[in-house]
C-alpha positions in Angstrom: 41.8 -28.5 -8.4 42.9 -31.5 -6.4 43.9 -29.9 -2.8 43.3 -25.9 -3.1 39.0 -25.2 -3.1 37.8 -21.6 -2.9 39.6 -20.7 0.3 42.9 -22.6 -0.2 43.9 -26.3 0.7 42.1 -27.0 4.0 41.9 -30.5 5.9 41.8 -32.2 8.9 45.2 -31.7 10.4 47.3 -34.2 9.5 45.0 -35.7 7.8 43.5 -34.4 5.0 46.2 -31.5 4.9 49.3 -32.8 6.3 52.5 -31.5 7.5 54.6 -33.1 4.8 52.3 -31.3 2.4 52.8 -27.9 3.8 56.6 -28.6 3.7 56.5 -29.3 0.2 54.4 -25.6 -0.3 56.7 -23.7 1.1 59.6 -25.5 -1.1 57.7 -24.6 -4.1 56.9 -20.8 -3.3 60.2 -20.2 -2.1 61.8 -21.5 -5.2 59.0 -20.4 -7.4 59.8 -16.6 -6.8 63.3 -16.8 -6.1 65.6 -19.4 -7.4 63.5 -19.9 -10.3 64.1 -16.3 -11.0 67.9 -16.0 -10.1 67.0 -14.1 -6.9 66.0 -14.0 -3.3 62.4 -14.0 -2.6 60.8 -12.2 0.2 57.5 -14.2 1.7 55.5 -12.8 4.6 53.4 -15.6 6.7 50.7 -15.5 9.0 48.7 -17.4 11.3 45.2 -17.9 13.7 45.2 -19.5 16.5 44.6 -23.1 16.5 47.5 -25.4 17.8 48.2 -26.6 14.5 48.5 -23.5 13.5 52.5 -23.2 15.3 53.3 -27.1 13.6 52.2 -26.2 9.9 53.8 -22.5 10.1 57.1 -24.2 11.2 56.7 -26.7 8.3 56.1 -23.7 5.4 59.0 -21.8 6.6 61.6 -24.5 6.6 60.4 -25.4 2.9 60.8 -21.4 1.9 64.2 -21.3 3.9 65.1 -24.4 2.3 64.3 -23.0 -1.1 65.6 -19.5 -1.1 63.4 -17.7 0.5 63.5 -14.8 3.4 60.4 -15.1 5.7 58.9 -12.2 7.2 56.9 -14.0 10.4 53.3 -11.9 11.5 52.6 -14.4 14.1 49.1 -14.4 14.6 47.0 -11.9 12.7 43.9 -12.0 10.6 44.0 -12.9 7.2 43.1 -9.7 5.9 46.6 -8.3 7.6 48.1 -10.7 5.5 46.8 -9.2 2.5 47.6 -5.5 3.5 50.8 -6.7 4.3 52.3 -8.4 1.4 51.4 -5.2 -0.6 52.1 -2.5 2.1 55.6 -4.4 2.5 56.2 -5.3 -1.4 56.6 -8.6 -0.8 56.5 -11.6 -3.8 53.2 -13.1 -1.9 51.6 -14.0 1.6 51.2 -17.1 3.1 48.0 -17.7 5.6 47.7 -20.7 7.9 44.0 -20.5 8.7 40.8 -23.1 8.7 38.8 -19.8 8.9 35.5 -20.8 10.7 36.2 -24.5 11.1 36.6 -26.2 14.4 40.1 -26.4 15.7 41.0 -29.6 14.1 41.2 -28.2 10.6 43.6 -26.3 9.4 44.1 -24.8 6.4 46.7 -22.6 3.7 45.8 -19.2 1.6 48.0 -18.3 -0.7 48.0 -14.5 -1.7 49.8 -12.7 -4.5 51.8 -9.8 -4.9 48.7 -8.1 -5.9 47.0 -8.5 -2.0 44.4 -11.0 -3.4 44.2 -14.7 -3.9 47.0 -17.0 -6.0 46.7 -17.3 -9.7 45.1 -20.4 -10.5 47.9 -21.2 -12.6 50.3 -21.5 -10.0 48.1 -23.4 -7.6 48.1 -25.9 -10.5 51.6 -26.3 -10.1 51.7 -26.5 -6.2 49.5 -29.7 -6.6 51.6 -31.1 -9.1 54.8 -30.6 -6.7 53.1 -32.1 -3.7 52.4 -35.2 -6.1 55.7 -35.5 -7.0 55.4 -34.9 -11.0 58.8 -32.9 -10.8 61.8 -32.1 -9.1 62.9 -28.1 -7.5 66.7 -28.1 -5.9 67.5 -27.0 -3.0 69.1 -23.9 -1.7 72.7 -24.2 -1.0 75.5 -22.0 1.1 74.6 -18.4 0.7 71.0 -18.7 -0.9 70.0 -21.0 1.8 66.9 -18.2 2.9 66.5 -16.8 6.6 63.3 -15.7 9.3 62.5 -12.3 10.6 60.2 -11.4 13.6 58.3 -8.9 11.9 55.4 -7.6 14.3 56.0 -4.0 12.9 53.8 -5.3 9.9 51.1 -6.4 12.1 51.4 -2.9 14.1 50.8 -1.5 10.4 48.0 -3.4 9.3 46.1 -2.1 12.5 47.3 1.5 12.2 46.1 1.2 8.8 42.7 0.1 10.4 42.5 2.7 12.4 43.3 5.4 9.8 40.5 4.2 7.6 38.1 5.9 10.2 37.6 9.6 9.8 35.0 9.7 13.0 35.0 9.5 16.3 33.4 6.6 18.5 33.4 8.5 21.8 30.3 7.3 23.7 29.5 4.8 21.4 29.4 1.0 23.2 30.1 -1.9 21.2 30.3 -5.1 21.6 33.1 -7.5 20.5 33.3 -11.5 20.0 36.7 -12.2 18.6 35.9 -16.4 18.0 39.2 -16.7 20.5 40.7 -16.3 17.0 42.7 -14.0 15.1 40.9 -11.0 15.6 41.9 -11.4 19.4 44.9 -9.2 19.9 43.6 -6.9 16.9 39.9 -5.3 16.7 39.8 -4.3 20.5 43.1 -1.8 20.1 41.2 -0.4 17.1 38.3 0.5 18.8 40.0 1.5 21.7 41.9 4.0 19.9 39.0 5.5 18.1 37.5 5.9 21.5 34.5 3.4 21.8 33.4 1.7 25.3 34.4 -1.9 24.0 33.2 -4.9 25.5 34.7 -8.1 24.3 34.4 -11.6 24.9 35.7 -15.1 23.4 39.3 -13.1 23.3 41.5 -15.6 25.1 42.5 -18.1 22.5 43.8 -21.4 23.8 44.7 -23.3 20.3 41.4 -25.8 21.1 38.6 -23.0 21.4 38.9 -21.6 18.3 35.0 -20.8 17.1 33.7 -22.8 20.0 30.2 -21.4 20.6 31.5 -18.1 19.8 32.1 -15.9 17.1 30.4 -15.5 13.4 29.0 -19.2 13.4 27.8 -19.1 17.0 26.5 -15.1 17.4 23.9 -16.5 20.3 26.5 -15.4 23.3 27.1 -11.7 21.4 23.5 -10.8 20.9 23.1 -11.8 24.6 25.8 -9.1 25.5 24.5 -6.7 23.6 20.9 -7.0 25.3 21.9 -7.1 28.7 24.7 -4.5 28.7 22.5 -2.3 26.6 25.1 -1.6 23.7 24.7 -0.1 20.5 25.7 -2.4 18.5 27.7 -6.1 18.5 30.4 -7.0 15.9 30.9 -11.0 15.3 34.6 -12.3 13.5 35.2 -15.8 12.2 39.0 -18.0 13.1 40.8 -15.5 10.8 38.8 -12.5 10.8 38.0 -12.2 7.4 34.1 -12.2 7.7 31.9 -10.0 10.2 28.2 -10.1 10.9 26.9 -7.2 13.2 24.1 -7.3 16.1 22.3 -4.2 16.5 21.1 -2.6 19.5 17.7 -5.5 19.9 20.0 -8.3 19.8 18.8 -9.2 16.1 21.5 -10.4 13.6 22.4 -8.3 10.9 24.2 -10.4 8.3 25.8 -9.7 5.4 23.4 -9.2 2.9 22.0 -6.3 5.4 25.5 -5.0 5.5 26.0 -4.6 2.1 22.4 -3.1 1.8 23.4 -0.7 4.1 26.4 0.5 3.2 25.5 0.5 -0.5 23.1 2.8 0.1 25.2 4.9 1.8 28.2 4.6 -0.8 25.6 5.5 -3.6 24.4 8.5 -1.8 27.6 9.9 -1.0 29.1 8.7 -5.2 31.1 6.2 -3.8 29.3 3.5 -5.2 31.5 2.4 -8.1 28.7 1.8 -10.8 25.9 1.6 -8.5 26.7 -1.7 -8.5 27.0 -4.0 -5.3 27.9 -7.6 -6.1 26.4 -10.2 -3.9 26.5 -14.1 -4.0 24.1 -16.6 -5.4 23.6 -17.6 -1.8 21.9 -13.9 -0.5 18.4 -13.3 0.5 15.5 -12.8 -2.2 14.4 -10.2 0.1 17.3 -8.5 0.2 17.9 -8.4 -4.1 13.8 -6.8 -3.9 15.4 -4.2 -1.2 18.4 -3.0 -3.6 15.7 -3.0 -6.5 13.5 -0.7 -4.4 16.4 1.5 -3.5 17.6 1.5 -7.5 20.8 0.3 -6.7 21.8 -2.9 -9.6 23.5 -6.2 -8.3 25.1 -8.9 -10.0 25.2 -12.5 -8.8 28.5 -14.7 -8.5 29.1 -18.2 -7.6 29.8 -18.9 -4.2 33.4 -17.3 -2.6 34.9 -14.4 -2.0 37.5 -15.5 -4.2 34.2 -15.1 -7.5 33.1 -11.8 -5.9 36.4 -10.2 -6.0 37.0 -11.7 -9.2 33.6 -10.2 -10.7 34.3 -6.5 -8.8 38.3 -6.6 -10.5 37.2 -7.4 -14.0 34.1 -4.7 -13.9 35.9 -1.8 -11.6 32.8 -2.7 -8.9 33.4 -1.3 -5.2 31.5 -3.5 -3.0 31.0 -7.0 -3.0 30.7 -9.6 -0.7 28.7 -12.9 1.2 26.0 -13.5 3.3 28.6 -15.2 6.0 29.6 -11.9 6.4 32.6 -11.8 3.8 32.5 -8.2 2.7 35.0 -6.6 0.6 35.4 -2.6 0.4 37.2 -2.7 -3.1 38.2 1.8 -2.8 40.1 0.2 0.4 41.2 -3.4 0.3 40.9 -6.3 -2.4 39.6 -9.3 0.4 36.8 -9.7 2.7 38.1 -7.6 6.1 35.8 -8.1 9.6 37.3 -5.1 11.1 37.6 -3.0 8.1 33.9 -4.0 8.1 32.6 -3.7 11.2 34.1 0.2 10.7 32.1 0.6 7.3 29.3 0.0 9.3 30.5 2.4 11.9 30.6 5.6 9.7 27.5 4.9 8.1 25.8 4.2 11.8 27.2 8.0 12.6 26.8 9.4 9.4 23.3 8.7 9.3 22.5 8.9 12.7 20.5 6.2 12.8 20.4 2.9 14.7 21.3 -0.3 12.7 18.4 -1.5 13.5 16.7 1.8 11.8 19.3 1.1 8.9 18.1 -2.1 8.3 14.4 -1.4 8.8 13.6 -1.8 4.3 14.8 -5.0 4.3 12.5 -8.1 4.3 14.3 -11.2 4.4 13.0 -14.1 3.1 12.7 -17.3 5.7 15.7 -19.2 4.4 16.5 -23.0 5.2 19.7 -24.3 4.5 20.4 -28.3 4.7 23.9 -29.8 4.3 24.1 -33.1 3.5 27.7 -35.4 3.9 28.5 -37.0 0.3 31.5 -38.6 -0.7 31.1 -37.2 -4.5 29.9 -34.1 -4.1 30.6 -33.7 -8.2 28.6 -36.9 -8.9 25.5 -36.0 -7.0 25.5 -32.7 -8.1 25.4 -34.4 -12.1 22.2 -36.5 -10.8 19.4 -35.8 -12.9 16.6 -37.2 -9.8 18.6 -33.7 -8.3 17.6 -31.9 -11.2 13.7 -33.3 -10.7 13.3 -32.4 -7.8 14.8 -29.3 -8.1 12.4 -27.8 -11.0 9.5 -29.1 -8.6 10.3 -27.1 -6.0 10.9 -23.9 -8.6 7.3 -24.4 -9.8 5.7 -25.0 -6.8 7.8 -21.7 -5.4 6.7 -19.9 -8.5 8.5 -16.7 -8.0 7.3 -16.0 -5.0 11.1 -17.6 -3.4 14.4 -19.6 -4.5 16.1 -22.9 -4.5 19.8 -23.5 -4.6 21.6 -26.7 -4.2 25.5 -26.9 -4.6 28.2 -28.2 -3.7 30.8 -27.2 -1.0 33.8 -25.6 -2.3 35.7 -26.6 1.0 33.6 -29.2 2.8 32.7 -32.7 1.5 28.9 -31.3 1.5 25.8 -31.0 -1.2 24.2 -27.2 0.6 20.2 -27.1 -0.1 19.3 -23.7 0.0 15.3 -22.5 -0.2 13.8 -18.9 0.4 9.9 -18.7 1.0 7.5 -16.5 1.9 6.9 -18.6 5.1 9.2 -20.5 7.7 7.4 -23.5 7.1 7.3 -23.8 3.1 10.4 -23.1 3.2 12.0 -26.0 5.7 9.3 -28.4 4.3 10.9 -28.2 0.7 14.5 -28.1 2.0 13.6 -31.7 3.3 12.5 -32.5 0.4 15.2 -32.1 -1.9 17.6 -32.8 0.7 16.1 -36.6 1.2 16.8 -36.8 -2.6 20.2 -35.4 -2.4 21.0 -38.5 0.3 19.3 -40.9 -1.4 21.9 -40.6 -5.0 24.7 -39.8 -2.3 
């Protein structure tokens, strides 16, 4: 793919994802599934809270418009609402303008289908073409020219529908909240609220610049502080859009998403809700935490990289959880995409269920010290064919001999080569990182 990479077309704005481009998206989709198909189509969109955000949605509606379509507007909402939406609201597809976790010069589109999960390949394939100008679509004319609604009762659904997914009470419970001034800003604190926790939130007053700015899933330093000094039982961490959660328990210490989907395997396979007794985890999670689900006789199987491979991989085997260690985690008996708040509530019922702590939760897991180096390239698919990569790669599995892992790929949506290594110690572990990261940068 030339523009779309594992969570959709995403770029500098106006740079490496222009507004011209997102015009030309919205052309295509509208006309796609509705002039194309002698009829009106019916597209609901979406968007976080970066400025760029209000200039790209304006852009993708005047192309469906132009092309056909009606547009159902969300406003801002997290890309899981999306989701819910376009299949709670039978609508042809979703539109999502979102960089996720990147800072608030990004921005980026997600395409969903009818369905409630990502765009057909296929169709992506022709979205690029149209953007390159290998064909012409007309234009809608008179009455087929399309029109926008202000549809905030679809947002009011998608957290009703949050809140109804929670057959418990959180009355006494304190929790902590860091909304990444994103998406999950106007959303997750009503949800508590109404299932009766003392919620304490912070990074909730979006701005369109401090977007994930030392907040949020990438920067959980200023949660587990809250958490420690308000004495709460337990922190919850979103991303720009809301899509990935990691959790803090009541010491301050990080539980991320590999612990999450230890956790509520465990519980999902106690209780038979374990399609399987399967989980389905990323090539990326912890050693330690693949020994844990061996030890508590619960089978995995690896994917590549994305929630967009995990989903994939839980569709085509009828698996029921599946997700990332970023903290994508997707509750397939509920949704079909990674969900923070739907999350953060999974972990919820299985803190009250079990009454037990996270931290007590958690407790069987021994991660692995893990080291992750990211190194800029300018081909990320040339360096990853290197065969001095491939070298020093087998040294470090022999010197690791089982007793850890090394990973090295490329970024699906960042112009990176990611060196991953798990050790038994800290220090092995960052010492061969280095090493295979100096070779990465010296074939870059």
């Amino acid at each position: 793919m030339k523009y779309f990479g594992t969570d959709g077309f995403r770029g500098r704005a106006n740079e490496g994802l222009n507004v011209d481009q997102a015009f030309k998206i919205g052309r295509f989709v509208g006309w796609h599934y509705g002039l194309d198909q002698g009829r009106k189509a019916r597209i609901v969109i979406g968007k976080d809270t970066r400025r760029s955000s209000y200039m790209f949605e304006s852009a993708i509606i005047a192309g469906l418009v132009a092309s056909g379509a009606d547009v159902y507007m969300l406003h801002v909402i997290p890309t899981p609402g999306v989701c819910y939406e376009v299949v709670d609201g039978s609508f042809d597809c979703g539109i999502m303008i979102s960089a996720s976790h990147n800072p608030y010069t990004d921005n980026g589109i997600k395409l969903v289908n009818r369905e409630g999960y990502k765009m057909e390949e296929e169709v992506l394939e022709q979205i690029e073409a149209y953007i390159d100008d290998e064909f012409e679509i007309p234009l809608a004319t008179a009455n087929q020219i399309g029109c926008t609604v202000d549809y905030m009762q679809g947002r009011n659904r998608y957290i009703a529908h949050l809140i109804s997914s929670a057959n418990f009470s959180l009355q006494g419970v304190k929790v902590g909240l860091d909304c990444a001034n994103g998406a999950a800003s106007s959303v997750a604190k009503p949800v508590f609220d109404a299932l009766g926790a003392d919620v304490r939130v912070i990074s909730n007053a979006p701005d369109g610049f401090n977007i994930n700015v030392d907040c949020g899933s990438t920067h959980i330093e200023r949660l587990q502080r809250l958490v420690v000094e308000q004495g709460l039982d337990v922190g919850f961490a979103y991303d720009g859009d809301a899509d990935r959660c990691l959790a803090v328990d009541e010491n301050g210490h990080v539980v991320d998403g590999d612990l999450i989907l230890y956790i509520c395997g465990k519980y999902l396979n106690k209780h038979g809700r374990l399609s399987g007794g399967t989980v389905v985890p990323t090539v990326m999670s912890n050693f330690g935490f693949l020994k844990a689900l061996d030890i508590a006789s619960l089978n995995y199987v690896t994917t590549a990289v994305g929630d967009k491979n995990v989903f994939a991989c839980m569709r085509e085997n009828g698996y029921s959880l599946g997700g990332e260690q970023s903290g994508h985690i997707i509750f397939g008996d509920i949704e079909k995409t990674g969900d923070g708040i739907m999350t953060s509530l999974r972990v919820m019922e299985v803190m009250r269920a079990e009454r037990e702590t996270l931290s007590e939760l958690v407790r069987p897991v021994r991660l692995y010290p893990q080291t992750l180096v990211n190194v800029t390239v300018e081909d990320r698919d040339g360096v990853m064919a290197s065969e001095a990569i491939a070298q020093a790669v087998a040294e470090a599995e022999e010197r690791l001999a089982g007793n850890g892992r090394i990973l090295v790929r490329a970024s699906g949506t960042e112009p990176l080569v990611r060196v991953m290594v798990e050790a038994e110690t800290e220090g092995e572990a960052s010492e061969i990182a280095a090493a295979v990261a100096d070779v990465v940068r010296s074939v870059a």
